[in-house]
C-alpha beads as a LAMMPS data file, in Angstrom:
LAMMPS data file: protein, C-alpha beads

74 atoms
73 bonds

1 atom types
1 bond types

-500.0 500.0 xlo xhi
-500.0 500.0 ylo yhi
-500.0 500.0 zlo zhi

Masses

1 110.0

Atoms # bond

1 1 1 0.000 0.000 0.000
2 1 1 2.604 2.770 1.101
3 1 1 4.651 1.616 -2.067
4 1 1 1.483 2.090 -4.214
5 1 1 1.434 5.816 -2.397
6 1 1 4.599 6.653 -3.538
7 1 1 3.987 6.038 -7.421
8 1 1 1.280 7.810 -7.181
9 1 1 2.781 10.483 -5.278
10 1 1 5.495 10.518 -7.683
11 1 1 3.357 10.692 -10.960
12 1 1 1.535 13.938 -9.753
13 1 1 5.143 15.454 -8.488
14 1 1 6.541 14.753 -12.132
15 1 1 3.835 15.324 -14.361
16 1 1 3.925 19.275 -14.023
17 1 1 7.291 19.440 -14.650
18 1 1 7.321 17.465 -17.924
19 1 1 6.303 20.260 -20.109
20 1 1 8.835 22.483 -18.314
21 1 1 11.384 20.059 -19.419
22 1 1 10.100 19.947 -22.965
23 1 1 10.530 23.296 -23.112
24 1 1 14.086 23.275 -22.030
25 1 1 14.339 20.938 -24.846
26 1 1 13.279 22.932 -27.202
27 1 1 14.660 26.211 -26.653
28 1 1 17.752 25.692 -28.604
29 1 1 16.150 24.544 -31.864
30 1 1 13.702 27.716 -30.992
31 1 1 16.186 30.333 -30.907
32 1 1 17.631 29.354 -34.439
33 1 1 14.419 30.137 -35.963
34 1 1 12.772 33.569 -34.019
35 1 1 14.032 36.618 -34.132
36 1 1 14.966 38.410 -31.019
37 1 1 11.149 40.277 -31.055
38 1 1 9.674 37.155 -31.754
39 1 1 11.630 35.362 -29.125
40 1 1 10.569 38.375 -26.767
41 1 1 6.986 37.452 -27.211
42 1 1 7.728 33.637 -26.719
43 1 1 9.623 34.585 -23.575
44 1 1 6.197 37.229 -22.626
45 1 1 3.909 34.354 -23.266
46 1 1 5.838 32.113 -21.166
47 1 1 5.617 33.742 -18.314
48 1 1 2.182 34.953 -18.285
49 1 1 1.532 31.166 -18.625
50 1 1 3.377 30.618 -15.659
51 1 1 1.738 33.026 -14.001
52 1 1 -1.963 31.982 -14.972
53 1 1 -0.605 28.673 -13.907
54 1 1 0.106 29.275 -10.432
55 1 1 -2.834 31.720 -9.707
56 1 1 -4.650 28.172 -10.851
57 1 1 -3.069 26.270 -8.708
58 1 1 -4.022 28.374 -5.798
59 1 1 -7.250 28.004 -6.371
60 1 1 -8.419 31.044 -7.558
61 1 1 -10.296 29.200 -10.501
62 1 1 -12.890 27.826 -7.562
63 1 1 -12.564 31.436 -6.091
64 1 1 -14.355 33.405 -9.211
65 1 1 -16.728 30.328 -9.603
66 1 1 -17.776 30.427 -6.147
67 1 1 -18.485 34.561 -6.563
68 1 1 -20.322 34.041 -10.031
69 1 1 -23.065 31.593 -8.622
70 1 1 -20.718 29.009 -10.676
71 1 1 -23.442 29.810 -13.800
72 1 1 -20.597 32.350 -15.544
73 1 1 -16.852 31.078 -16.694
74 1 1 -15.184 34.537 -15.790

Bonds

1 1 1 2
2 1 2 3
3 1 3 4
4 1 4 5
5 1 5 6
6 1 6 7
7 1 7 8
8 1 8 9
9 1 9 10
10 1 10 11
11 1 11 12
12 1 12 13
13 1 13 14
14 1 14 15
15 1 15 16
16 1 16 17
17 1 17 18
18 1 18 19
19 1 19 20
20 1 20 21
21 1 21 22
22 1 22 23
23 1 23 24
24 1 24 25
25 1 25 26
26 1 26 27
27 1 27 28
28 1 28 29
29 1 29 30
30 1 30 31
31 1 31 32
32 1 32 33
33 1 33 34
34 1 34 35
35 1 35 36
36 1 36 37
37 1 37 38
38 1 38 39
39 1 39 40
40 1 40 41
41 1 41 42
42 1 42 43
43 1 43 44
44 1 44 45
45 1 45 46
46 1 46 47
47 1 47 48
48 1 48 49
49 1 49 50
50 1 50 51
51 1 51 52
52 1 52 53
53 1 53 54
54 1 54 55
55 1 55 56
56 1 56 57
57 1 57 58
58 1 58 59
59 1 59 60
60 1 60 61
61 1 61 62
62 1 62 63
63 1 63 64
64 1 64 65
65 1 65 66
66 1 66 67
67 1 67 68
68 1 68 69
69 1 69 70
70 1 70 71
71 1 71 72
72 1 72 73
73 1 73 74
């Protein structure tokens, strides 16, 4: 059972990270191909991703449902 915990545990630890680490991947054969304003914009859109991301994760996606009556999406 407590093994069975831990692979669970584990999945849900790793699975966030895996696009982060795609993305690390990536960002050399990126850089050949933008230019620098286009690669600002990638590097914008990143992080309000990020950002969206963790305001998610606090739970302020319940938050604004809870206020709307839950009838409304924003």
């Amino acid at each position: 059972m407590l093994k069975k915990l831990f692979s669970h545990s584990f999945l849900y630890a790793v699975g966030p990270q895996i696009p982060r680490f795609a993305n690390l991947l990536v960002l050399p054969i990126i850089t050949q191909y933008l230019t620098s304003l286009d690669y600002g914009v990638y590097g914008t859109l990143l992080a309000y991703t990020g950002l969206m991301q963790g305001l998610k994760s606090l739970g302020f996606d319940v938050f604004f449902d809870f206020q709307n009556g839950g009838s409304r999406f924003f």
